[in-house]
N, CA, C and O atoms as CSV, one atom per row, in Angstrom:
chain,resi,resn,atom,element,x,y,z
A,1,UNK,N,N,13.915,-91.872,-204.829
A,1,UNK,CA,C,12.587,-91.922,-205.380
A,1,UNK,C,C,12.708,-91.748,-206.893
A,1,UNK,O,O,13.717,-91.277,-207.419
A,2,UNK,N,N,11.685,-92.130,-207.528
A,2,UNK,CA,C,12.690,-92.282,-209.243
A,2,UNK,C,C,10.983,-91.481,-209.342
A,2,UNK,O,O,9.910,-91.503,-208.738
A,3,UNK,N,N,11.566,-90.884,-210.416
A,3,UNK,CA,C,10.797,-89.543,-210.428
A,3,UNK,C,C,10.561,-90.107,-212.690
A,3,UNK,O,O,11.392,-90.590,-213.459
A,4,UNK,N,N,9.340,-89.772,-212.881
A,4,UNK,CA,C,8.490,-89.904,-214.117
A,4,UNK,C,C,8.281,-88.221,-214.785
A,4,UNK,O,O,8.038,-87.093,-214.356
A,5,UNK,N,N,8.511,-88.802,-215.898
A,5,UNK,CA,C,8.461,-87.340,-216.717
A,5,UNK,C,C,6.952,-87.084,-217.070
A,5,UNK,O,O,6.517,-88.115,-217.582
A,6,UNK,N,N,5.760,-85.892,-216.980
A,6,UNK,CA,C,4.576,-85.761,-217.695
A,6,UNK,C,C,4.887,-84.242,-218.175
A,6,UNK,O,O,5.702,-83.357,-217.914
A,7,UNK,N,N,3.667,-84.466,-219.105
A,7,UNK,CA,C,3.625,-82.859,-219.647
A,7,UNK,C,C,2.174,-82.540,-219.693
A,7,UNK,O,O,1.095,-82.920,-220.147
A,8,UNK,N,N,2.813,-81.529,-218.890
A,8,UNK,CA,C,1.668,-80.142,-218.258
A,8,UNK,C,C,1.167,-79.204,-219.107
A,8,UNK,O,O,2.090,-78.403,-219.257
A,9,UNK,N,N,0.014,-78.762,-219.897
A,9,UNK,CA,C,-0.194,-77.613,-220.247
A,9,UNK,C,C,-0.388,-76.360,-219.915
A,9,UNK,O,O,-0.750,-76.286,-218.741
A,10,UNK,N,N,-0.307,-75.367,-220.422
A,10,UNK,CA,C,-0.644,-73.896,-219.165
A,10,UNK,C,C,-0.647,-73.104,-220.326
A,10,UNK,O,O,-0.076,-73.356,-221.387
A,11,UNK,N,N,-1.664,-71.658,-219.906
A,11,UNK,CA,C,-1.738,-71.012,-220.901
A,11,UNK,C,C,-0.343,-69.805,-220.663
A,11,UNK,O,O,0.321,-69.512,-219.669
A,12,UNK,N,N,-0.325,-69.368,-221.971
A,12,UNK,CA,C,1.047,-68.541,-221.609
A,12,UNK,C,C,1.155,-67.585,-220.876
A,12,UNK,O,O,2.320,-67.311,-220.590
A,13,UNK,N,N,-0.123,-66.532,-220.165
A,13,UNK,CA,C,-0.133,-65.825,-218.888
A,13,UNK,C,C,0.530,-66.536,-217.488
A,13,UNK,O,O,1.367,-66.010,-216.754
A,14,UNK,N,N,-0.159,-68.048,-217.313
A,14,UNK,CA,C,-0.146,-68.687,-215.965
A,14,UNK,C,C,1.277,-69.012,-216.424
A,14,UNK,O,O,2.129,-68.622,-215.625
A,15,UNK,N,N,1.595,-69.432,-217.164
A,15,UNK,CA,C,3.042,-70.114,-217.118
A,15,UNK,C,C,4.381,-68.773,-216.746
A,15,UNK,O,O,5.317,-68.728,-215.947
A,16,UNK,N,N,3.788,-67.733,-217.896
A,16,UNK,CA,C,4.922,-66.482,-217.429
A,16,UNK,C,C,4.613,-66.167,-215.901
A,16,UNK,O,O,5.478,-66.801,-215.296
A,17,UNK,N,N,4.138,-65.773,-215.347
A,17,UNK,CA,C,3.719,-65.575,-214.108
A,17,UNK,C,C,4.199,-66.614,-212.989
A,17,UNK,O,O,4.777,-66.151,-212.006
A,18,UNK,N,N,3.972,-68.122,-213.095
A,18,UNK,CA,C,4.579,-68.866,-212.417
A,18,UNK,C,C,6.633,-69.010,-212.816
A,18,UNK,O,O,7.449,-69.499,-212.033
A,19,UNK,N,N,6.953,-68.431,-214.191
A,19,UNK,CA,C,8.429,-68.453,-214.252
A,19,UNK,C,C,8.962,-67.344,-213.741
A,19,UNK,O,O,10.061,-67.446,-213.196
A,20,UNK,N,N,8.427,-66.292,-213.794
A,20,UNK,CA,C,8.729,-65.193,-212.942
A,20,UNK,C,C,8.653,-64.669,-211.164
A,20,UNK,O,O,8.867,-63.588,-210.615
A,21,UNK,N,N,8.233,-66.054,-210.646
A,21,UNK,CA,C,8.509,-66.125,-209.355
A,21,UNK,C,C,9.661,-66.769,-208.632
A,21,UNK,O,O,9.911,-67.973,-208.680
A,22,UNK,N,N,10.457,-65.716,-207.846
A,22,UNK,CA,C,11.423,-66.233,-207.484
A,22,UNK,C,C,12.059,-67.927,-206.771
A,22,UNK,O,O,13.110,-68.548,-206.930
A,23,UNK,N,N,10.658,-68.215,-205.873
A,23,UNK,CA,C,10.752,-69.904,-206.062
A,23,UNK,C,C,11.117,-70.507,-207.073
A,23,UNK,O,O,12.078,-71.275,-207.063
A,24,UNK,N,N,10.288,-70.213,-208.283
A,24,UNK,CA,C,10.770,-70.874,-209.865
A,24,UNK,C,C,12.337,-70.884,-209.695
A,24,UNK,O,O,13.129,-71.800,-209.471
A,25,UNK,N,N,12.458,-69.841,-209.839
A,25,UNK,CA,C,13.806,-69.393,-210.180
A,25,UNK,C,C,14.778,-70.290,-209.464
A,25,UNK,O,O,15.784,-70.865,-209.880
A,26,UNK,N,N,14.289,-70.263,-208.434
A,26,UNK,CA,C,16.136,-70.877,-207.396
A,26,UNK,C,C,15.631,-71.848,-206.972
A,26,UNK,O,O,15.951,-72.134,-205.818
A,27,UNK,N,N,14.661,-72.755,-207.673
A,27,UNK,CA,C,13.887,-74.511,-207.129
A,27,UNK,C,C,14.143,-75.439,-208.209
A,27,UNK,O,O,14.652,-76.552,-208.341
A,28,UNK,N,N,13.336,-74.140,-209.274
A,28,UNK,CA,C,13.040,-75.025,-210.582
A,28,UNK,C,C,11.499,-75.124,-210.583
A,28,UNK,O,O,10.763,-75.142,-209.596
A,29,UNK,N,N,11.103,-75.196,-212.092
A,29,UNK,CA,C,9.715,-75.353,-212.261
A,29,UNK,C,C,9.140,-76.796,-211.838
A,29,UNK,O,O,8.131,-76.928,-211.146
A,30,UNK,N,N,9.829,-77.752,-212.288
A,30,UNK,CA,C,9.417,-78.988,-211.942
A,30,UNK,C,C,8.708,-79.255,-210.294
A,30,UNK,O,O,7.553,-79.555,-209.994
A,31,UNK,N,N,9.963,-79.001,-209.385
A,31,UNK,CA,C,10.253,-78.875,-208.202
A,31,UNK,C,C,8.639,-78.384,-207.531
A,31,UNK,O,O,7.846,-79.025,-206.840
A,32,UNK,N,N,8.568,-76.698,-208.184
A,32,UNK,CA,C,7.447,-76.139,-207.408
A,32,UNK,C,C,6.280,-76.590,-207.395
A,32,UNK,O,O,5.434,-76.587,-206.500
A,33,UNK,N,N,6.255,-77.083,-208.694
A,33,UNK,CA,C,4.795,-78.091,-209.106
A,33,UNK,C,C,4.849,-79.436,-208.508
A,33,UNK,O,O,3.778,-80.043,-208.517
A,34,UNK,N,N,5.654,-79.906,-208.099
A,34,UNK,CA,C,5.552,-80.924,-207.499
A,34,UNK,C,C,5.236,-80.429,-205.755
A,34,UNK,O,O,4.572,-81.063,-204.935
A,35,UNK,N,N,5.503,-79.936,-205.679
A,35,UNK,CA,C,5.150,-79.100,-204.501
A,35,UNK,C,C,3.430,-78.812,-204.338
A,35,UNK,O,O,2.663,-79.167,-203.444
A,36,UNK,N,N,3.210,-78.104,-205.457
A,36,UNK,CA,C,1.582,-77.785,-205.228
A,36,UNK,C,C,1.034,-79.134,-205.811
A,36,UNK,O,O,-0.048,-79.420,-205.299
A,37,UNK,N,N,1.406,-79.904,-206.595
A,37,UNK,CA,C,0.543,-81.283,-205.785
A,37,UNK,C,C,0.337,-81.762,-205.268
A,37,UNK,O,O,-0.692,-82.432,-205.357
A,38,UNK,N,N,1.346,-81.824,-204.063
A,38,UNK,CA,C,1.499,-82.667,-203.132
A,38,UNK,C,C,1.050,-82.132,-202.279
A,38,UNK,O,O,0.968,-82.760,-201.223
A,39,UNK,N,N,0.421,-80.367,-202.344
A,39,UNK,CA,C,-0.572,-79.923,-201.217
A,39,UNK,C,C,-1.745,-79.862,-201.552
A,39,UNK,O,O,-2.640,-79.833,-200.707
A,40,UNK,N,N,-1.983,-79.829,-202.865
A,40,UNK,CA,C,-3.436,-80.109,-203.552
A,40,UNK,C,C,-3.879,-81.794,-202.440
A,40,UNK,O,O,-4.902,-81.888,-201.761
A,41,UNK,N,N,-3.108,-82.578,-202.526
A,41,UNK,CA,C,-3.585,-83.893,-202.684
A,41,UNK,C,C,-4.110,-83.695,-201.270
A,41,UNK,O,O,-5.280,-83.909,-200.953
A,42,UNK,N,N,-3.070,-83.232,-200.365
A,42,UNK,CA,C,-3.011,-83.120,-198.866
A,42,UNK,C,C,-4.618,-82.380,-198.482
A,42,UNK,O,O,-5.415,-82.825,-197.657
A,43,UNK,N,N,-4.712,-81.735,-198.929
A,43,UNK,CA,C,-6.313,-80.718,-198.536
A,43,UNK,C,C,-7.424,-81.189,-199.279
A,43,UNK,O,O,-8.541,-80.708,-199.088
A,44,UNK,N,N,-7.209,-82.131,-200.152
A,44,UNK,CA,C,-8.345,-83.191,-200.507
A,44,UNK,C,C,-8.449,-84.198,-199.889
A,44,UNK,O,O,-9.569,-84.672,-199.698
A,45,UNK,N,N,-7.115,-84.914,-199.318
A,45,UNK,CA,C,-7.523,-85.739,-198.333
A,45,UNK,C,C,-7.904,-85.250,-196.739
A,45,UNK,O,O,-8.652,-85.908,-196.016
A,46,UNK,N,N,-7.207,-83.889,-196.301
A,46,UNK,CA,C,-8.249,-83.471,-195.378
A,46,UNK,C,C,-9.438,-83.079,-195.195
A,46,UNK,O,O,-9.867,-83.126,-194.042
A,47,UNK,N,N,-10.409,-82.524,-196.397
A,47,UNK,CA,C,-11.912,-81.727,-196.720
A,47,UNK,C,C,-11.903,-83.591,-196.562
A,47,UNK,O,O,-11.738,-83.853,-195.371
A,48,UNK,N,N,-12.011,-84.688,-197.282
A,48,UNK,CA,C,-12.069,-85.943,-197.283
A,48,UNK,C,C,-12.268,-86.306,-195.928
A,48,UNK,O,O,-13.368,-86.823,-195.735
A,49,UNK,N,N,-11.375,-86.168,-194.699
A,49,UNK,CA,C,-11.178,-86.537,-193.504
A,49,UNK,C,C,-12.861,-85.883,-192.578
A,49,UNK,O,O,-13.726,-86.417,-191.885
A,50,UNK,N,N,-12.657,-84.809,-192.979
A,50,UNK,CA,C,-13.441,-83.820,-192.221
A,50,UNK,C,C,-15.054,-84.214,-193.003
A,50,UNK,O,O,-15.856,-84.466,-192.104
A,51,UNK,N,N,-15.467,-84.284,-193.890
A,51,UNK,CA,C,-16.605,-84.895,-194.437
A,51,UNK,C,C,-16.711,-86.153,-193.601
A,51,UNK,O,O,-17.831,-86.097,-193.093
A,52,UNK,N,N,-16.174,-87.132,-193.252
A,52,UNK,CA,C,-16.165,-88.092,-193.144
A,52,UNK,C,C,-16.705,-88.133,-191.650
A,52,UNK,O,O,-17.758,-88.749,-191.487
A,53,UNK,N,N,-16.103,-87.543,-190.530
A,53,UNK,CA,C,-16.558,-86.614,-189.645
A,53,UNK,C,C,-17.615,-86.765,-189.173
A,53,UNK,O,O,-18.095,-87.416,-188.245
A,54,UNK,N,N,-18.160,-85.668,-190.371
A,54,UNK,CA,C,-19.312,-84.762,-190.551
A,54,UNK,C,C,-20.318,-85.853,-190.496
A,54,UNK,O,O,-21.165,-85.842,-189.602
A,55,UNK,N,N,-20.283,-86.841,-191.433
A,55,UNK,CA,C,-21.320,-87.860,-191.831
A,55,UNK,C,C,-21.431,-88.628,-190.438
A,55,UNK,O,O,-22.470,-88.676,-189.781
A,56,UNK,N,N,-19.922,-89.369,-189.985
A,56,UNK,CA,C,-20.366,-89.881,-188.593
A,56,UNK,C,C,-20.645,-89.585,-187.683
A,56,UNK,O,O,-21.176,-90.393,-186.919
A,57,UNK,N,N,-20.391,-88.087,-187.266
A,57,UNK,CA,C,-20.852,-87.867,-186.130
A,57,UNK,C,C,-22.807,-87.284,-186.145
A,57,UNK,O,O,-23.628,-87.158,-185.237
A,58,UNK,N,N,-22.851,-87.147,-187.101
A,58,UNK,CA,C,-24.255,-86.687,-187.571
A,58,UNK,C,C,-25.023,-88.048,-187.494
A,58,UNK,O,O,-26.155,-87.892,-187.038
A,59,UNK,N,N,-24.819,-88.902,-187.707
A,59,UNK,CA,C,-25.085,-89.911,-187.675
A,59,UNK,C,C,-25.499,-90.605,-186.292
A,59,UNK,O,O,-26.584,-91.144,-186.073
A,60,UNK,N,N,-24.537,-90.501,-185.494
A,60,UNK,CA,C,-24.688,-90.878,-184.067
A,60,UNK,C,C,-25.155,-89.746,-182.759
A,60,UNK,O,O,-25.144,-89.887,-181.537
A,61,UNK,N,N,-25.464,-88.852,-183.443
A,61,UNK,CA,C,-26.644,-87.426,-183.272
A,61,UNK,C,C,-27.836,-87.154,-183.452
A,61,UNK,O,O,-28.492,-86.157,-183.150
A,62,UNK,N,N,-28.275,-88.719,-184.308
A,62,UNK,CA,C,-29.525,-88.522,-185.230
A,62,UNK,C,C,-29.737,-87.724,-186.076
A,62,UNK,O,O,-30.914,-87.376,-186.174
A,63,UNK,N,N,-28.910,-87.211,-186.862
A,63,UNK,CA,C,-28.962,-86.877,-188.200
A,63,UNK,C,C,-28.426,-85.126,-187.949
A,63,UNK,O,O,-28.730,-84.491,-188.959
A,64,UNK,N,N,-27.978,-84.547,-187.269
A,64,UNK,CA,C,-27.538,-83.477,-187.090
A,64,UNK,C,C,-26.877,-83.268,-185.893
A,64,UNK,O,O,-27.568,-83.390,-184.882
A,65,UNK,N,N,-25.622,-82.963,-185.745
A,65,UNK,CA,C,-24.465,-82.671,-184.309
A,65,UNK,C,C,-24.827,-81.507,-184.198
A,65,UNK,O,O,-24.146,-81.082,-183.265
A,66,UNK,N,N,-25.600,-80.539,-184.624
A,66,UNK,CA,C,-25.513,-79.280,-184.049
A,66,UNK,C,C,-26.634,-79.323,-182.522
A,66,UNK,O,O,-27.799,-79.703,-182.400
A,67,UNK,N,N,-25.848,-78.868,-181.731
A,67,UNK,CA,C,-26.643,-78.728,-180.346
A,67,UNK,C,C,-27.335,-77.939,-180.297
A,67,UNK,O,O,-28.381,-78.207,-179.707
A,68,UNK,N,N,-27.183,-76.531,-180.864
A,68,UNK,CA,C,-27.873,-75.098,-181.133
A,68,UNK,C,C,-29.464,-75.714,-181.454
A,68,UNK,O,O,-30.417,-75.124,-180.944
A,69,UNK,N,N,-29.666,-76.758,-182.204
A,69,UNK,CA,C,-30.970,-77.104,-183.079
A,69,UNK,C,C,-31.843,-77.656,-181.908
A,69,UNK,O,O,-33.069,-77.553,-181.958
A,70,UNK,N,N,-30.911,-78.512,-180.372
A,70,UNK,CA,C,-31.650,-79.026,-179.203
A,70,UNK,C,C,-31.707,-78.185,-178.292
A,70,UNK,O,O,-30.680,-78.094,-177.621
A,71,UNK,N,N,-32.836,-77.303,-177.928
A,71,UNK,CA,C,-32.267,-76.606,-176.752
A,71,UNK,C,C,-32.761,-77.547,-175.588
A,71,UNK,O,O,-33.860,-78.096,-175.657
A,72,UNK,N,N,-31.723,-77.753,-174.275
A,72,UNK,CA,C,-32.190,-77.779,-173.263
A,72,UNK,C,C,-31.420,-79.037,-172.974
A,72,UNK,O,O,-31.368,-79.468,-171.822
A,73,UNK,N,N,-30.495,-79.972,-174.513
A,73,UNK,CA,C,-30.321,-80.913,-174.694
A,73,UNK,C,C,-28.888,-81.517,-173.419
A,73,UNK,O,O,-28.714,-82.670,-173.025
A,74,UNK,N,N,-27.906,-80.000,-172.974
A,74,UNK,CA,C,-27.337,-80.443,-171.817
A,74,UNK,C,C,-27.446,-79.777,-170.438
A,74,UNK,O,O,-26.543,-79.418,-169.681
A,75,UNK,N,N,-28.762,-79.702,-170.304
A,75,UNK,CA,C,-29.117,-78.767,-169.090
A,75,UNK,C,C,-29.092,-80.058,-167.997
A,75,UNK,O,O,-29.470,-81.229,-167.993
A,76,UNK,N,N,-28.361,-79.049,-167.000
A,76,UNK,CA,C,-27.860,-80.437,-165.884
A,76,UNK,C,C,-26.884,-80.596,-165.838
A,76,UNK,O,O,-26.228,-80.679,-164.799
A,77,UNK,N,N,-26.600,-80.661,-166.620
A,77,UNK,CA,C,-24.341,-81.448,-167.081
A,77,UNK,C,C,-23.570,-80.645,-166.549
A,77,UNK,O,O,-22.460,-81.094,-166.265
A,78,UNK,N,N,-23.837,-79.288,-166.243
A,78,UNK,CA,C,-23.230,-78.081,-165.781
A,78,UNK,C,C,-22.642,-78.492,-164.202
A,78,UNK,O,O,-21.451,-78.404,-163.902
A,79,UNK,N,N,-23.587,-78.899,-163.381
A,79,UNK,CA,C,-23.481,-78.997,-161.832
A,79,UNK,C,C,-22.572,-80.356,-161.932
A,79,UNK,O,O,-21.646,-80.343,-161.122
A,80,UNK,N,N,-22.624,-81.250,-162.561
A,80,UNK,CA,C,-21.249,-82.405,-162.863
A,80,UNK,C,C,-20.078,-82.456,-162.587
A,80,UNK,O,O,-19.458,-83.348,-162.008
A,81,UNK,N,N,-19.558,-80.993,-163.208
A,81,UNK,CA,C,-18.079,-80.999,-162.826
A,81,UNK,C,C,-17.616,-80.031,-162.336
A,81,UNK,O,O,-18.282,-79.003,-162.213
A,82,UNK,N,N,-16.428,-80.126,-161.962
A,82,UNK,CA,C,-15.622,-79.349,-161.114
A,82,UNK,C,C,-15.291,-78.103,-162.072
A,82,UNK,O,O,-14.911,-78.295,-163.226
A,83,UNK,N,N,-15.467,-76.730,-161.500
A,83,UNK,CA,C,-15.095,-75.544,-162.921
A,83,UNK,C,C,-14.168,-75.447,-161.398
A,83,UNK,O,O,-14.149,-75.811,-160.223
A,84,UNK,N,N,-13.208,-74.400,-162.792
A,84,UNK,CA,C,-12.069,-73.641,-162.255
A,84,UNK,C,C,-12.535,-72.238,-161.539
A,84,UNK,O,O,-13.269,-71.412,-162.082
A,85,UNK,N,N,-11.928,-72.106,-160.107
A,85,UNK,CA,C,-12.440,-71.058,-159.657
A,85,UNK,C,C,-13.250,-71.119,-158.228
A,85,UNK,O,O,-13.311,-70.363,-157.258
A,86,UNK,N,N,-14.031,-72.784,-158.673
A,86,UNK,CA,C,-14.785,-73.035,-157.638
A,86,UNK,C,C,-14.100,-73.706,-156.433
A,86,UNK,O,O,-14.750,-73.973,-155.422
């Protein structure tokens, strides 16, 4: 993978603080930061995933999946299936 040089700013608290962690130390700074981007990106594309979700299934709910808001909405469905036990 061919890897591109950028430059990062940081104020000099966050930066001492991130060189003084032993990851730094035995990875490398580059390394770790490439690391927390690549989980930054990951949990934006999951909140992303999960919005997405949210919108369709709300959608095919009529505008809200919460069942709590219908009462009564699966009364019946109960005697349907087979529970454990019975």
């Amino acid at each position: 993978m061919a890897m591109k040089p950028v430059q990062v700013t940081f104020d000099e608290a966050l930066l001492a603080r991130l060189d003084r962690h032993p990851m730094v130390r035995e990875r490398g700074r580059s390394a770790v930061l490439r690391e927390a981007a690549a989980e930054f990106l990951e949990r934006q594309e999951t909140r992303e995933i999960d919005r997405r979700y949210r919108e369709g299934y709300a959608d095919v709910a009529g505008g809200d999946c919460a069942l709590d808001d219908r009462p009564g909405e699966l009364e019946g469905w109960a005697a349907q299936g087979v529970w454990p036990g019975e």
